[in-house]
C-alpha positions as CSV (number, residue, x, y, z in Angstrom):
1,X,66.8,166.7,199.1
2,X,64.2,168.7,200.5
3,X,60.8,167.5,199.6
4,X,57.1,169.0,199.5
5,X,54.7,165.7,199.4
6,X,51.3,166.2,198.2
7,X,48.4,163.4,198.7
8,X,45.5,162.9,200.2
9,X,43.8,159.2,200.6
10,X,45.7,156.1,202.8
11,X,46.9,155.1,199.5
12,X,49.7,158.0,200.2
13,X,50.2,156.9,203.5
14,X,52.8,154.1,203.1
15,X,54.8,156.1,200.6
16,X,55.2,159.5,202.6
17,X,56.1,157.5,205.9
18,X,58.8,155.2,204.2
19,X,60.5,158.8,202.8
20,X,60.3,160.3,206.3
21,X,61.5,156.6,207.9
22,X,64.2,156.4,205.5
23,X,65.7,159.2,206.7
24,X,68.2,160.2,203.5
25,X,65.8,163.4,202.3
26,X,63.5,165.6,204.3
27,X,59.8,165.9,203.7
28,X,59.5,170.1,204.8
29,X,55.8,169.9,203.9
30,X,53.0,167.7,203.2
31,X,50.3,169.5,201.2
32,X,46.3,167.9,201.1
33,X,43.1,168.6,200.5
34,X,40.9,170.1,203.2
35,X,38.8,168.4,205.8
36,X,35.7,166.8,204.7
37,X,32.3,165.8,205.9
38,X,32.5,161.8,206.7
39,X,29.7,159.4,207.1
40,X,25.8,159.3,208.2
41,X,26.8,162.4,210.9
42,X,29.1,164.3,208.5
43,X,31.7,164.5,211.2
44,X,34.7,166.7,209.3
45,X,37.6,164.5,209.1
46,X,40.9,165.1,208.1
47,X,42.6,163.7,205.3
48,X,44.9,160.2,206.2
49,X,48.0,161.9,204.8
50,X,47.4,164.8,207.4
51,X,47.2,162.6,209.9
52,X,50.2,161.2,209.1
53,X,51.9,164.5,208.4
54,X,51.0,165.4,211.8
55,X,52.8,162.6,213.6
56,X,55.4,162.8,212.8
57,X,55.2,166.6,213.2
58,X,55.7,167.7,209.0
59,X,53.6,171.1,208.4
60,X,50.7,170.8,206.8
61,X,49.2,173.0,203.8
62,X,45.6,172.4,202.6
63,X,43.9,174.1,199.7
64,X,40.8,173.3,198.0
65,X,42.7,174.7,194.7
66,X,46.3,174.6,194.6
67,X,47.1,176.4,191.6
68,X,45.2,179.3,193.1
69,X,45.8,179.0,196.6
70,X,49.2,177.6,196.8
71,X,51.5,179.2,195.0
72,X,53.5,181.5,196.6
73,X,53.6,179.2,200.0
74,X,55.3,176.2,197.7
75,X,57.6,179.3,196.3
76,X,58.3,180.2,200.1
77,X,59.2,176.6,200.6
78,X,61.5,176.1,197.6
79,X,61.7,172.4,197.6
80,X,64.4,170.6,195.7
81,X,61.5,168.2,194.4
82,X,57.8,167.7,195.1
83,X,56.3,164.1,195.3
84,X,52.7,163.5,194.2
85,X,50.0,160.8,195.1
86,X,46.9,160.3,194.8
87,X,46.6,164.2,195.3
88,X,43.0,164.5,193.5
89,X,44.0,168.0,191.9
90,X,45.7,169.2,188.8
91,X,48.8,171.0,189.0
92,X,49.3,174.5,187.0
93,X,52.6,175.0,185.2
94,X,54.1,177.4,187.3
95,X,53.5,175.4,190.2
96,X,55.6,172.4,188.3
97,X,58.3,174.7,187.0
98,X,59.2,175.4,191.3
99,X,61.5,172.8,192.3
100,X,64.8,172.4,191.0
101,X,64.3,168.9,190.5
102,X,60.4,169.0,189.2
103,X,57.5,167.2,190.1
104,X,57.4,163.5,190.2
105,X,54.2,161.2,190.7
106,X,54.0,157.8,192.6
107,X,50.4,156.5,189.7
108,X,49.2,152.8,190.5
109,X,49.0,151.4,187.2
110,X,51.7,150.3,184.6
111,X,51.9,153.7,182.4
112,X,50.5,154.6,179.8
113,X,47.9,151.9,181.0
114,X,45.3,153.4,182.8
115,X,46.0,157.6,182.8
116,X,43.4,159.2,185.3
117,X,41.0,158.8,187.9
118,X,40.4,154.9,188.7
119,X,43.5,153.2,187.6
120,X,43.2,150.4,190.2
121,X,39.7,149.5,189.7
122,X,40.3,149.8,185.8
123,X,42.7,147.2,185.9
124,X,40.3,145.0,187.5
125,X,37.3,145.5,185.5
126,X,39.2,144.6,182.3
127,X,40.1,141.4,183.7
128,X,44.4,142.5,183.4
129,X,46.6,139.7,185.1
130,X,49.3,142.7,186.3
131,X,49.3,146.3,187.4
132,X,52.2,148.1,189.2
133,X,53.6,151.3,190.2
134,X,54.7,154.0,187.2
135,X,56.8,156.7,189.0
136,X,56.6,159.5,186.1
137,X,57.6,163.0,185.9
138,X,54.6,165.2,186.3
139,X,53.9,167.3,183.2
140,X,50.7,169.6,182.4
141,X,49.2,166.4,181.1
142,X,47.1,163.7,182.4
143,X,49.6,161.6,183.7
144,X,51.3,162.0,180.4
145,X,54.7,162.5,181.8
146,X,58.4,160.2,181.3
147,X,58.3,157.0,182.8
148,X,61.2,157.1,185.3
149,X,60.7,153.4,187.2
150,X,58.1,150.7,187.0
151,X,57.8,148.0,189.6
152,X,54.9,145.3,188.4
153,X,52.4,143.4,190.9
154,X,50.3,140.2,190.1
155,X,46.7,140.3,190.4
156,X,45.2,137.3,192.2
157,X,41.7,136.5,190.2
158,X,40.2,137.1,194.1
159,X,41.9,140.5,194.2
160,X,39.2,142.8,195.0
161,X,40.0,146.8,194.6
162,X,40.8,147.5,198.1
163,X,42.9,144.5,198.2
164,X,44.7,145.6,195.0
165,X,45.1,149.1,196.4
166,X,46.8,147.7,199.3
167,X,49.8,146.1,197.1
168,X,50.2,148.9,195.4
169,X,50.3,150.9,198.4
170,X,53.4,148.5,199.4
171,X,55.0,148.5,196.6
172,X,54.5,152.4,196.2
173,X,56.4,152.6,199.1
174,X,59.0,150.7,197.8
175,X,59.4,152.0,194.4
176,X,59.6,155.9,195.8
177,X,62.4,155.2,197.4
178,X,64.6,153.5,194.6
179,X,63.6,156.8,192.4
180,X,64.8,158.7,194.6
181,X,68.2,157.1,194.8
182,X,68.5,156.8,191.3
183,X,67.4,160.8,191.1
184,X,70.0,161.5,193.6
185,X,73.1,159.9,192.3
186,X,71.8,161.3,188.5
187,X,71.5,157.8,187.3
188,X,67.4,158.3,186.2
189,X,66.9,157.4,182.3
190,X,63.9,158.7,182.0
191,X,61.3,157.0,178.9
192,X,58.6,158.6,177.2
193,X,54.9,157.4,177.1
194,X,53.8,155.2,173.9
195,X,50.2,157.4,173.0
196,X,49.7,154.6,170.6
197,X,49.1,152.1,174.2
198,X,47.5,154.5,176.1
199,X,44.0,154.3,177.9
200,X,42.4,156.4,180.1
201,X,40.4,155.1,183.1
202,X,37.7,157.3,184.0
203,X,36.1,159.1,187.3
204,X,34.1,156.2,189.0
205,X,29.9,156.7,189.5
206,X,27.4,154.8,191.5
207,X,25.6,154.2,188.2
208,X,28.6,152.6,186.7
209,X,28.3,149.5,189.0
210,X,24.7,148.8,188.3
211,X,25.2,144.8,187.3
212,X,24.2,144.1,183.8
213,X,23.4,140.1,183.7
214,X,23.4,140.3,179.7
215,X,27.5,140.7,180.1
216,X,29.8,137.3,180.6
217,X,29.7,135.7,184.1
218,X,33.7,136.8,184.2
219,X,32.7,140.7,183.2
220,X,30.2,140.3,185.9
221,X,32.6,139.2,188.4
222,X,35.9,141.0,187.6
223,X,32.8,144.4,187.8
224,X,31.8,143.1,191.5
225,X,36.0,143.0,192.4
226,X,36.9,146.2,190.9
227,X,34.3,148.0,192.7
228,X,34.5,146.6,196.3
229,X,34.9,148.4,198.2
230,X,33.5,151.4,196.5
231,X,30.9,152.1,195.0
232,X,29.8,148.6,195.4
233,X,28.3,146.7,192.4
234,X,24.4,146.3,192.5
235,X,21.0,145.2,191.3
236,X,17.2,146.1,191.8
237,X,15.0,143.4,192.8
238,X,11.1,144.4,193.0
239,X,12.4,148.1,193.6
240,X,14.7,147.3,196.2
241,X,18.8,147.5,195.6
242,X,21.1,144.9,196.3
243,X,24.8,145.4,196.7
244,X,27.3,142.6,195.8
245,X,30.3,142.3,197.4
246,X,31.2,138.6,196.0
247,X,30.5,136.5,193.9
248,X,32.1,133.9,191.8
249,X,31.3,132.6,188.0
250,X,28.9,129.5,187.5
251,X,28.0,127.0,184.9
252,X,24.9,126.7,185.1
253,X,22.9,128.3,182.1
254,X,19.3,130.1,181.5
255,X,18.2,133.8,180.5
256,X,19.8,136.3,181.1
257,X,18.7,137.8,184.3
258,X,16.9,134.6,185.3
259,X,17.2,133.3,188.8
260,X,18.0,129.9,188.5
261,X,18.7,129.0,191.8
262,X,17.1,130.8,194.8
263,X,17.7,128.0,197.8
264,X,20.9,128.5,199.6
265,X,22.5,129.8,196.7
266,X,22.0,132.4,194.5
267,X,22.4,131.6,191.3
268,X,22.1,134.2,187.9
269,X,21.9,133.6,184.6
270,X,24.5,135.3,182.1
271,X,25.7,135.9,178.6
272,X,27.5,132.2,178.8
273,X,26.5,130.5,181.7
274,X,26.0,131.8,185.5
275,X,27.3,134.0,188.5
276,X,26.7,132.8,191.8
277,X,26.5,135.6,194.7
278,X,28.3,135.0,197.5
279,X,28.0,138.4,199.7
280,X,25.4,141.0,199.5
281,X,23.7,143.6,201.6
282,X,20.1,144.9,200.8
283,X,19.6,149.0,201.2
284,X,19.5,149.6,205.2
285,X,20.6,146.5,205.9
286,X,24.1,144.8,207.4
287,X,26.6,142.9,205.0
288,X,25.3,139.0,204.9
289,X,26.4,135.9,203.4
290,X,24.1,134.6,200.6
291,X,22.3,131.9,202.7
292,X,22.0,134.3,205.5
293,X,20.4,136.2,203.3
294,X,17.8,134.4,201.7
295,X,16.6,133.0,204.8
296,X,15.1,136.6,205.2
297,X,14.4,137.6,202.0
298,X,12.3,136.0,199.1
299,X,13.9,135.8,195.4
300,X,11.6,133.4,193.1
301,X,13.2,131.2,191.2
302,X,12.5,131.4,187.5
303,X,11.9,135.5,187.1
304,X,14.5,137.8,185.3
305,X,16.4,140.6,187.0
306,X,17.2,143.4,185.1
């Protein structure tokens, strides 16, 4: 089959280069966003599934919108199928109706779990045990389309996001390539969506990992996993943010918001007990393990955070 492969982030990495290593299709395109701005010197990168793309010597088509931009080059193309992941833009009709074989996405949740934006750090934040791969056939909804295969992954209760991304970005790669067998000897039973089970996860903001201490200890913590390594769970403390990259849950009980313990540890009243921070970083300042920390910064015991 001739593919066209659209993605953008390193999640879409593994996937593209096990279809190109596996040799039984041909990827005749990989299609991406455009260069961006990175970092404190906005040096313009390029997108990881360029990159990729490039080396192993697939053209590469970037648009900042597809479905205006890039329609008559994916006509031009004429792919058999077209393979989207993590892609970041919404596809118009006419652009699904090209290939023969349709549009199929490689979505990093267990469908119709977590439609949209932030299905990884969704699963996290609402504590789920499981996620997994859904590869679906793209429709003009929201990932609204047929299930076609579902491959599940555990999630350790240390998983962080970036940790969880990596599995699935494994077992993405895994998964693509049993669809596409199945899709090539015409053995896909395709299922449709339950609405009645679905949930939508929504476009992650900074303000959306503010810590609030009036939640459990294991919201707290499950909200410090899911958004490591972006945008980083936080707290002010006499004007000053705090990022927390780890912590665990605690028994110890007060306020909420108190500081209980302030020695060594860090210890932080909750809804039913305590969360103990393990790794922060204050604003300018490097990544640091809690005692590390407070051997250079005052927190008094006994006042509330909120």
């Amino acid at each position: 089959m001739r593919i066209v492969y659209l993605g953008t982030p390193d999640f879409a990495v593994l996937p593209l280069e096990s279809i190109i290593k596996c040799g039984k299709d041909k990827v005749i395109a990989v299609i991406t966003n455009k260069d961006k701005p990175v970092g404190r010197k906005q040096i313009l990168t390029p997108p990881p599934v360029k990159e990729t793309a490039e080396k192993y010597g697939i053209p590469v088509y970037q648009y900042d919108k597809i479905r205006i931009e890039g329609v008559n080059d994916l006509k031009a193309l004429n792919p058999d199928i077209m393979i989207t992941c993590a892609f970041g833009q919404i596809l118009s009709q006419e652009i699904l109706d090209i290939p023969r074989l349709g549009v199929i996405n490689i979505h990093g949740s267990l469908l119709p779990k977590y439609r949209g934006a932030s299905p990884i750090q969704s699963a996290i934040l609402n504590g789920e045990k499981e996620s997994g791969i859904t590869i679906m056939k793209t429709d003009i909804g929201i990932d609204t389309g047929d299930i076609l295969l579902q491959e599940k992954v555990k999630i350790e209760d240390s998983d962080t996001a970036r940790e969880l991304f990596d599995k699935l970005s494994v077992l993405g790669a895994k998964t693509i390539l049993n669809a596409l067998d199945l899709i090539r000897e015409n053995k896909i039973n395709p299922i449709k969506q339950k609405e009645e089970d679905a949930t939508l996860s929504k476009m992650i903001k900074k303000e959306s990992a503010k810590i609030d201490f009036y939640e459990t200890k294991e919201k707290i913590v499950d909200k410090i996993r899911a958004y490591n390594p972006w945008p980083v769970a936080f707290f002010t403390y006499n004007g000053q943010t705090i990022k927390v990259y780890g912590a665990k849950p605690d028994e110890r009980k007060g306020q909420c918001g108190e500081v209980l313990v302030s020695d060594k540890e860090l210890v932080i009243g909750t809804e039913n007990g305590s969360v103990s921070l393990l790794t922060v970083q204050k604003a300018g300042g490097n990544k640091m393990n809690i005692s590390d920390f407070l051997r250079g910064n005052k927190i008094v015991k006994g006042e509330i955070i909120k």
